[in-house]
C-alpha positions in Angstrom: 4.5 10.6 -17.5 6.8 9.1 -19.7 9.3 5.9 -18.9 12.1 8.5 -19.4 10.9 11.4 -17.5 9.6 8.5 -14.7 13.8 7.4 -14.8 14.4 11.7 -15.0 12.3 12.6 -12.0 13.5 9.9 -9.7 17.7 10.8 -10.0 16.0 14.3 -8.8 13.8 13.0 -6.1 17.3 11.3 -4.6 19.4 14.6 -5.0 16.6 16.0 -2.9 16.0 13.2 -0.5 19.6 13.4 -0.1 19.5 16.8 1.5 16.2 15.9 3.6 16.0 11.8 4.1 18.7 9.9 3.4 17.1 6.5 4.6 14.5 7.9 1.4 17.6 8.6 -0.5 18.8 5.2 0.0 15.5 3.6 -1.1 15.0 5.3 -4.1 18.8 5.0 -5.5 17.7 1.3 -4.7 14.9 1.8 -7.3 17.1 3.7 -9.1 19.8 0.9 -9.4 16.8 -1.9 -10.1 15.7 0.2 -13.3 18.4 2.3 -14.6 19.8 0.1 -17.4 16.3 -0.8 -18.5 15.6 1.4 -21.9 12.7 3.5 -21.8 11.0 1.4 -24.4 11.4 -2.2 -22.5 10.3 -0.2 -19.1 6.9 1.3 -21.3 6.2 -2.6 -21.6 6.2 -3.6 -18.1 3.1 -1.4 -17.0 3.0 -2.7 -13.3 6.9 -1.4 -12.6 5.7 1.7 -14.5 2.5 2.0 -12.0 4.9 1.3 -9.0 7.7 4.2 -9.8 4.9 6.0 -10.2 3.3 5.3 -7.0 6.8 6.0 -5.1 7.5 9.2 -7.2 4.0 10.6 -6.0 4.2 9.2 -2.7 8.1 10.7 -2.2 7.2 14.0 -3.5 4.6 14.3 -1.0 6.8 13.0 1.7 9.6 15.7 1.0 7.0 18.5 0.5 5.9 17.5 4.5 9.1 17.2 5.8 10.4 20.2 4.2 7.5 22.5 6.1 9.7 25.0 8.7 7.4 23.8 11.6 5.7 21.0 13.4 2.7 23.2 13.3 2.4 23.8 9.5 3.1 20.0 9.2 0.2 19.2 11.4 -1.9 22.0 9.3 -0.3 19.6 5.6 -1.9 16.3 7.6 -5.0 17.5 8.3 -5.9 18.4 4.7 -5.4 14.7 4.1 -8.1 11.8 4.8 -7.7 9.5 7.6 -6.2 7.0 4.8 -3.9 9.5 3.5 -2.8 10.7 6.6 -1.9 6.9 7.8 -0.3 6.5 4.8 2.3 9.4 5.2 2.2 9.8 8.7 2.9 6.2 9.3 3.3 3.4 7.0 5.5 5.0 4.4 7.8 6.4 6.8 7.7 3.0 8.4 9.0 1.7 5.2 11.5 4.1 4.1 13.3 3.5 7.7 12.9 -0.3 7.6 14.4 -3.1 6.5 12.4 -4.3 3.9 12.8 -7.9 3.8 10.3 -8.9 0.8 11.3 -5.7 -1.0 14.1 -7.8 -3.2 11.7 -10.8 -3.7 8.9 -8.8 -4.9 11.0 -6.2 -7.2 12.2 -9.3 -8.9 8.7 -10.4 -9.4 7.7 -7.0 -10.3 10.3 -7.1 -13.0 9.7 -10.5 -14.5 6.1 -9.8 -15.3 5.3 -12.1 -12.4 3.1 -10.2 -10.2 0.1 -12.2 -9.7 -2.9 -9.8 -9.3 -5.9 -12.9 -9.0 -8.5 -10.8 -6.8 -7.5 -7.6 -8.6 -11.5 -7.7 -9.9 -12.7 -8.6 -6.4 -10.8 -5.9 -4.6 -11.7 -3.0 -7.2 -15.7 -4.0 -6.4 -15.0 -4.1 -2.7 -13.6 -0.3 -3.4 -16.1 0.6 -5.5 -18.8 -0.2 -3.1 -17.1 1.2 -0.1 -16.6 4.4 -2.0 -20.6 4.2 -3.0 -21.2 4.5 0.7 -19.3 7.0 1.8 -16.4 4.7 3.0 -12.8 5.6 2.0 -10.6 3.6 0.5 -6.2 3.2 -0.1 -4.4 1.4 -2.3 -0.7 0.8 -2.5 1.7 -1.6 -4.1 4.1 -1.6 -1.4 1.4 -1.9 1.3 0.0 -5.1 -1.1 3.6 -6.5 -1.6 5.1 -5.7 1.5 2.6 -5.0 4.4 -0.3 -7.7 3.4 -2.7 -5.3 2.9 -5.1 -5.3 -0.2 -6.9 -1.9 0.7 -6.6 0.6 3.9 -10.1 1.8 4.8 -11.9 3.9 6.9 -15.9 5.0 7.7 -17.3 6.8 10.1 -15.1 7.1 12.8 -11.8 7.8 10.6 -9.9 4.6 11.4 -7.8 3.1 9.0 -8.3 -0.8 8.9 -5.6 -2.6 6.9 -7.5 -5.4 5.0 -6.3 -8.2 3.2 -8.8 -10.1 0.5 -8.5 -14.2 -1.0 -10.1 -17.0 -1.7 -7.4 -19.6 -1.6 -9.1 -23.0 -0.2 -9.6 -23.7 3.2 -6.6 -25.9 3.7 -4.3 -23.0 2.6 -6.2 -20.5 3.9 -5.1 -21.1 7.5 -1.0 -20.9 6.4 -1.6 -17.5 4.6 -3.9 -16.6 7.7 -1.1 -16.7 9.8 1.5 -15.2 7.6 -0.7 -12.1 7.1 -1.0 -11.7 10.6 2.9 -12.0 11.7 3.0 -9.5 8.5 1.2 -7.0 10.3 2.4 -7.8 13.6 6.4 -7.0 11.9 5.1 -3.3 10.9 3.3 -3.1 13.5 -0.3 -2.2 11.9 -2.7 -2.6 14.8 -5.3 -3.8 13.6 -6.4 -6.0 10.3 -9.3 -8.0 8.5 -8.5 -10.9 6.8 -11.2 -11.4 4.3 -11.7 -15.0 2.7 -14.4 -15.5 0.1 -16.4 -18.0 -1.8 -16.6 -16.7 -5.6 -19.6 -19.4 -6.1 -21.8 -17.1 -3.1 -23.8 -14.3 -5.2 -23.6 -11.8 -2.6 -20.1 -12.3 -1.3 -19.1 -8.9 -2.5 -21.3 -6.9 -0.1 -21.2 -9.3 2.6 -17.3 -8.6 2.7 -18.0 -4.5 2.3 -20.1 -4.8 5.3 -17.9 -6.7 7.2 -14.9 -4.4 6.1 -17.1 -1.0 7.1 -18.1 -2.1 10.4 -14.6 -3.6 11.8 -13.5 0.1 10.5 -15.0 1.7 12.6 -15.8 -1.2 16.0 -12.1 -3.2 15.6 -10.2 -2.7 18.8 -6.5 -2.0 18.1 -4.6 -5.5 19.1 -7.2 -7.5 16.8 -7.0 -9.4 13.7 -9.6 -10.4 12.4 -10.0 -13.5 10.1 -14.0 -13.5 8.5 -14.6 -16.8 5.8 
């Protein structure tokens, strides 16, 4: 999808919203307001905006498609196509979102905008993905559950949990000031459960050490818990 049919799409997600959600509505004419006077061309250059309206376009869509169904029943019936993830995702956090305050939300489309998103374990989190996905694990990403929610990756395994999971490997002394933030982050959305995964690039099998870790709290984490693993 093109920048302009990305700007297109989202003036007609909010005149449908409008008749459906308006706490959606007022979120995406947010969006709308952060991106309308950027031309096309200058928006095509800033590919992580671009993957965001993207993300909220897709994820919107869905949302009004579920909420549009004439009964609780056929909405149920829309959910349980979904994956565990999936069904988190739209049954939960994203609605959680569009009805809350978002207090980084400003900070972080700012950020967003200025080129100054700061992906440093984007490689480590793709492998940890990849491998979960290798064993039969399943795995969500979202920018506003990275940028809002502290959470790198939702996962689930066998017993179709979602675990909200966030991955770094800042040094110890900071590691204990970002512990702490993640976990009043979750507390504030009120995710039940988290894994705070801290990792040592200079260990060669790091990667599957956290992927174990991650799979196992998916499916054994009781809901009240979270988790910190160094």
């Amino acid at each position: 999808m093109q920048a302009k049919d990305i700007k297109d799409k989202l003036k007609l997600l909010i005149e449908q919203a409008s008749l459906i959600d308006s706490n959606l509505a007022k979120k995406l004419d947010e969006i709308n307001r952060w991106v309308k006077d950027i031309k096309p061309g200058s928006l095509t250059a800033k590919p992580f905006v671009l993957a965001f309206l993207l993300e909220v376009i897709t994820d919107s869509t869905i949302w009004l498609i579920i909420q549009s169904l004439p009964s609780e029943a056929e909405k149920a019936a829309k959910f349980a196509q979904m994956t565990a993830n999936e069904r988190y995702w739209y049954g939960y956090l994203f609605p959680k979102w569009i009805n809350a305050s978002d207090s980084k939300f400003y900070i972080w489309k700012q950020k967003l905008m200025a080129g100054e998103f700061n992906q440093e374990d984007d490689d480590i989190i793709r492998a940890i993905a990849q491998h979960i996905a290798s064993r039969n694990g399943n795995v969500w990403q979202r920018y506003i559950a990275d940028l809002s929610m502290a959470t790198d990756l939702i996962v689930s395994n066998h017993q179709q949990q979602p675990l909200c999971i966030q991955v770094t490997s800042v040094s110890e002394e900071l590691n204990h000031q970002k512990h702490q933030a993640w976990e009043s982050t979750l507390r504030s959305w009120e995710i039940e459960r988290g894994l705070f995964l801290s990792y040592n690039p200079q260990d060669a099998n790091f990667i599957n050490q956290l992927v174990n870790v991650t799979l196992y709290n998916s499916d054994s984490l009781v809901n009240g818990k979270y988790l910190k693993f160094s």
